[in-house]
ZADO-1210 file (C-alpha; in nm, 4 decimals, padded with zeros to 6 digits):
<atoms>
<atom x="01.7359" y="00.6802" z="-01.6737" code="UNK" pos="1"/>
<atom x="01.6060" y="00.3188" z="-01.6428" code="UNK" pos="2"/>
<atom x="01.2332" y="00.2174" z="-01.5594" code="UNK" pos="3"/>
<atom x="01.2372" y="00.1149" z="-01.1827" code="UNK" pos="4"/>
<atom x="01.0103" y="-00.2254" z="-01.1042" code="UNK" pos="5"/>
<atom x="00.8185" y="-00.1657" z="-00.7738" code="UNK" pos="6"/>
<atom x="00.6734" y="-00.5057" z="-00.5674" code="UNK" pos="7"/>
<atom x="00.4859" y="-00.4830" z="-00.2689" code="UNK" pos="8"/>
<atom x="00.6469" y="-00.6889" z="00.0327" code="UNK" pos="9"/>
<atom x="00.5398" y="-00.8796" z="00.2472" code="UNK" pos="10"/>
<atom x="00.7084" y="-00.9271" z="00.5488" code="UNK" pos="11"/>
<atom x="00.6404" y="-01.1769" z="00.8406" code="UNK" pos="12"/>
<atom x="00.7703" y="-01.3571" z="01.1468" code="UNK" pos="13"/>
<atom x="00.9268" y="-01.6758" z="01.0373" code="UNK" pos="14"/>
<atom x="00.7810" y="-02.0120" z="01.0571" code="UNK" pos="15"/>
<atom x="00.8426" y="-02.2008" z="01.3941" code="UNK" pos="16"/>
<atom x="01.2007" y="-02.3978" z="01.4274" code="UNK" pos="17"/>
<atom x="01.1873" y="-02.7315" z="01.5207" code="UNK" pos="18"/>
<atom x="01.3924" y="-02.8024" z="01.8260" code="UNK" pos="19"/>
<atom x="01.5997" y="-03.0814" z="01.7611" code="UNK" pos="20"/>
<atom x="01.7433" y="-03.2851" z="01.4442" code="UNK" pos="21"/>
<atom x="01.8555" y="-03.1838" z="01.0684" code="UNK" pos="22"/>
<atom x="01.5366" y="-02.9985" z="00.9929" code="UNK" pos="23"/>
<atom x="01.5813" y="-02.7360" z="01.2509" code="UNK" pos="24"/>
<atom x="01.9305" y="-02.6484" z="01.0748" code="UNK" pos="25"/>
<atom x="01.7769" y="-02.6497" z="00.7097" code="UNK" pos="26"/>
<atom x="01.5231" y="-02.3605" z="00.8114" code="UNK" pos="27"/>
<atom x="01.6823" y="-02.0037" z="00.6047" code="UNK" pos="28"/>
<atom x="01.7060" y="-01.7764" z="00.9481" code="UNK" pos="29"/>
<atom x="01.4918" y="-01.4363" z="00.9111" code="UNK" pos="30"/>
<atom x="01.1909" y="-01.3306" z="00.8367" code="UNK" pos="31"/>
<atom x="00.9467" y="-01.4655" z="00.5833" code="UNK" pos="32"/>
<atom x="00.9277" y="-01.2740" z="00.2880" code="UNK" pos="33"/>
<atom x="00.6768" y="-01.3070" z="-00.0110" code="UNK" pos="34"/>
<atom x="00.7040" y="-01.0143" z="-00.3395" code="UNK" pos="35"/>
<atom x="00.3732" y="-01.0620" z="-00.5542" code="UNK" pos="36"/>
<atom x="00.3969" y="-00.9436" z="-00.9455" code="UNK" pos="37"/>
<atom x="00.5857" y="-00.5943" z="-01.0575" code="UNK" pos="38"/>
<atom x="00.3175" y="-00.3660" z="-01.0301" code="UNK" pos="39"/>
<atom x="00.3341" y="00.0119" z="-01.1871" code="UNK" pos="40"/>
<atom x="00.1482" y="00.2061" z="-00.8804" code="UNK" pos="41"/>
<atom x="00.2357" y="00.0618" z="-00.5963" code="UNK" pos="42"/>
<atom x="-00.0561" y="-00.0015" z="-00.3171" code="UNK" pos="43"/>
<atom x="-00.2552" y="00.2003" z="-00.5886" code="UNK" pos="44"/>
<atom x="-00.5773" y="00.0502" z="-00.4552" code="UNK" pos="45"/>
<atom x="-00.5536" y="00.2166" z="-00.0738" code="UNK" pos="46"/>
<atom x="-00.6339" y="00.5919" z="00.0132" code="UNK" pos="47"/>
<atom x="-00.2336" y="00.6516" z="00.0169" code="UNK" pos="48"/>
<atom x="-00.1588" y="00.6018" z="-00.3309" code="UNK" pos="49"/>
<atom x="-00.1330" y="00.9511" z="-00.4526" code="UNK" pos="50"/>
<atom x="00.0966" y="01.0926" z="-00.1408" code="UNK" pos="51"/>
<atom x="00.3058" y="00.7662" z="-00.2060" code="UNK" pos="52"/>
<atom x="00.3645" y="00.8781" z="-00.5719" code="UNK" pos="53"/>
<atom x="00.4480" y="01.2066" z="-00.4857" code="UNK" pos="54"/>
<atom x="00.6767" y="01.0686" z="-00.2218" code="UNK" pos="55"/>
<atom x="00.8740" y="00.8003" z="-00.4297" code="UNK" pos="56"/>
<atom x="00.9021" y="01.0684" z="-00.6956" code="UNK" pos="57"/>
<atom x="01.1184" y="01.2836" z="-00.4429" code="UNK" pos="58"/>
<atom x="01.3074" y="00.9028" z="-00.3308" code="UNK" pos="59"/>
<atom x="01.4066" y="00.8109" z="-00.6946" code="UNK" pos="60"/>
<atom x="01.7323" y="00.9968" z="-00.7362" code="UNK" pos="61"/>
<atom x="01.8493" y="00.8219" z="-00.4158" code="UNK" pos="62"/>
<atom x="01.6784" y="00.5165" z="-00.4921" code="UNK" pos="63"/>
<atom x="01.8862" y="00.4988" z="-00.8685" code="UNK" pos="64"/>
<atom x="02.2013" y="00.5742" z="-00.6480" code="UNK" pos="65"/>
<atom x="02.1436" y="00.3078" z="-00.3836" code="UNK" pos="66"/>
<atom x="02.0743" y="00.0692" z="-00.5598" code="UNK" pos="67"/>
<atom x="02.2847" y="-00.2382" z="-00.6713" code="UNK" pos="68"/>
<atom x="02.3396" y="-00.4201" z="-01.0008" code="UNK" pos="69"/>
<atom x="02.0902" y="-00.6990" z="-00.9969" code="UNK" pos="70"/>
<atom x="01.9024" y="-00.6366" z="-00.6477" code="UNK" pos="71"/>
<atom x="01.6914" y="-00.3884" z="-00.5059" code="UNK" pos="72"/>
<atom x="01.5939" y="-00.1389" z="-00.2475" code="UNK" pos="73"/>
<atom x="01.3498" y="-00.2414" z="00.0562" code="UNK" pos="74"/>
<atom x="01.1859" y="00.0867" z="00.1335" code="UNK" pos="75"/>
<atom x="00.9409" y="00.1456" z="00.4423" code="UNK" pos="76"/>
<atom x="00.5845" y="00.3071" z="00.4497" code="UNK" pos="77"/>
<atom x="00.4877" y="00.4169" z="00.7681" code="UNK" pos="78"/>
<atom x="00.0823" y="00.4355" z="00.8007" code="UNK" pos="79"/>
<atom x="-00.1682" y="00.5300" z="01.0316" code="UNK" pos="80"/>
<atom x="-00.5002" y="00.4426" z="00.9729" code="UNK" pos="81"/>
<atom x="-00.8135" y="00.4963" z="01.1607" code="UNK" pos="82"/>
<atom x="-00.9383" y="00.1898" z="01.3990" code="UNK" pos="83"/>
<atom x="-01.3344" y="00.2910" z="01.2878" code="UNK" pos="84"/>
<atom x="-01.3833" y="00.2108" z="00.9224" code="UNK" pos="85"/>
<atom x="-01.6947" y="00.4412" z="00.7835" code="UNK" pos="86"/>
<atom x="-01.9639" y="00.1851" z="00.5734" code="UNK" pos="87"/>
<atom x="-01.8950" y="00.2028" z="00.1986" code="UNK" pos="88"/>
<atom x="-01.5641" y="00.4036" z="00.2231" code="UNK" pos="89"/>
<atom x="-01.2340" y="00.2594" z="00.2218" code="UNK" pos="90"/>
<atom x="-01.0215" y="00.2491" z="00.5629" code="UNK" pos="91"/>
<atom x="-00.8895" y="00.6440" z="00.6211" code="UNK" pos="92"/>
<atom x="-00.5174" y="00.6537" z="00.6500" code="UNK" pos="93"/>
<atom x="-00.2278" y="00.9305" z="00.6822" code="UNK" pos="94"/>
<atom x="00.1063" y="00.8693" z="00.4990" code="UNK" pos="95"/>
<atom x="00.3497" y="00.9082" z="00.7727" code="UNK" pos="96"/>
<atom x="00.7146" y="00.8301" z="00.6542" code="UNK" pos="97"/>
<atom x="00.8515" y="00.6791" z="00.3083" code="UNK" pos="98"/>
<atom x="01.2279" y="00.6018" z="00.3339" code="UNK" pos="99"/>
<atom x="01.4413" y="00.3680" z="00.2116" code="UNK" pos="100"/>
<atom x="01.5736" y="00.0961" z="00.4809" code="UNK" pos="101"/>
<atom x="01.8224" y="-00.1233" z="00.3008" code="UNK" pos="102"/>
<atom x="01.9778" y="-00.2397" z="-00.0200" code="UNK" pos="103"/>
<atom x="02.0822" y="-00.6148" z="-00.1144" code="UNK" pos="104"/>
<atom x="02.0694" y="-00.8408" z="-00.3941" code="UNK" pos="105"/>
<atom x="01.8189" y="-01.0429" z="-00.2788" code="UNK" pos="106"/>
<atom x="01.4770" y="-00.9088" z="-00.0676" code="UNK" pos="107"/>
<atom x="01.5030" y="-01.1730" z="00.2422" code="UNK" pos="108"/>
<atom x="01.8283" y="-01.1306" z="00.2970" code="UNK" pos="109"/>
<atom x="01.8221" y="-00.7766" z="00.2381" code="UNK" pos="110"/>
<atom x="01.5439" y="-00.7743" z="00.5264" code="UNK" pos="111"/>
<atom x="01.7198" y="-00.9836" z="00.7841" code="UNK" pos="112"/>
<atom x="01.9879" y="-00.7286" z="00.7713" code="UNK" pos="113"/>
<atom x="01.8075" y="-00.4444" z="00.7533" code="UNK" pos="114"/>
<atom x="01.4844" y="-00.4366" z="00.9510" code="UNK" pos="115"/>
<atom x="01.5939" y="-00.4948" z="01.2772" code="UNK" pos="116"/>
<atom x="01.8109" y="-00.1790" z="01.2499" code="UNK" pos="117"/>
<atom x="01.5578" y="00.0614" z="01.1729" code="UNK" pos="118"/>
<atom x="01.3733" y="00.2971" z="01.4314" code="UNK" pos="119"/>
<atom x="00.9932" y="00.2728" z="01.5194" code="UNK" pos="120"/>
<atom x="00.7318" y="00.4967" z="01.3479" code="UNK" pos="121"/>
<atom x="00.5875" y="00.7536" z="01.4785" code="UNK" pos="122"/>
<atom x="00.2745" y="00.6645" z="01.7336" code="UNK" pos="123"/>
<atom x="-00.0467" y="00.7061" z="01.6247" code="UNK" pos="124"/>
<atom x="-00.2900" y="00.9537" z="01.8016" code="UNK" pos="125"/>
<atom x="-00.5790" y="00.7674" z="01.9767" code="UNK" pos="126"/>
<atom x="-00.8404" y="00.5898" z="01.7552" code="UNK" pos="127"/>
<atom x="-00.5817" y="00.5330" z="01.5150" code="UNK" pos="128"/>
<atom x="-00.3341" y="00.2302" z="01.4407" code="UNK" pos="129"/>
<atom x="00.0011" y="00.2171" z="01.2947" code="UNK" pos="130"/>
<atom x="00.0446" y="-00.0131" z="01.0048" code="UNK" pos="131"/>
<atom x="00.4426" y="-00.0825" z="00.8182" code="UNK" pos="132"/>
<atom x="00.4232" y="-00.1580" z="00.4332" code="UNK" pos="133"/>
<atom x="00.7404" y="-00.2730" z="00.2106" code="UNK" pos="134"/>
<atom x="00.7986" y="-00.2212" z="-00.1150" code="UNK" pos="135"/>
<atom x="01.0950" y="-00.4353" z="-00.3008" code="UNK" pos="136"/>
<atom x="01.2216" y="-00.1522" z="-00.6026" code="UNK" pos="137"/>
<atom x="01.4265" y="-00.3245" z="-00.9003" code="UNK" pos="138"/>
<atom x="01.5575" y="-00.2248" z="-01.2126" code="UNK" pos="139"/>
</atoms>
């Protein structure tokens, strides 16, 4: 078995077309999407880390299927965290749902395709929030 590569994703709205002229059909279409560094624990620094572990444990026999030569896997973390942060602690949260949304060969365009196709987490209950991490997985 190889050594999978995890990088945290970030994913946002893209920047702002212009409306008229050359520029406007240079911009790449989708969403902006930045990687940082191969990291070995992904999002190891947040309260989720360890049910994240345990959960992409479970994922990597599907995640060494899925993916292709040379690309990756996007998958989707589905959080809730509470809106009322307690002094000195980190933020709680609640792992909701780890699964893998798409494959490609490279992460943008692997999230314009992808992304748009995939249904909403589940709400959270009240004082709570709902928060979407991505995690780019390489070989």
């Amino acid at each position: 078995m190889t050594e999978l590569s995890f990088h945290e994703m970030t994913v946002t709205k893209p920047p702002r077309r212009p409306r008229k002229g050359v520029a406007s059909l240079m911009m790449a279409p989708g969403p902006a999407v930045a990687l940082t560094k191969c990291v070995a624990g992904p999002f190891a620094q947040m309260p989720i880390a360890t049910p994240l572990e345990h959960e992409l444990r479970l994922l990597r026999p599907r995640i060494e299927a899925m993916i292709p030569s040379g690309g990756g896997v996007i998958i989707r973390i589905g959080v809730h965290e509470a809106k009322v942060r307690q002094p000195e602690m980190l933020r709680e949260q609640r792992l909701v749902c780890v699964e893998i949304a798409g494959t490609g060969h490279v992460a943008k365009l692997a999230a314009f395709v992808a992304l748009p196709h995939l249904r909403p987490i589940r709400r959270a209950p009240p004082g709570w929030a709902s928060r979407v991490l991505y995690l780019w997985v390489t070989r």
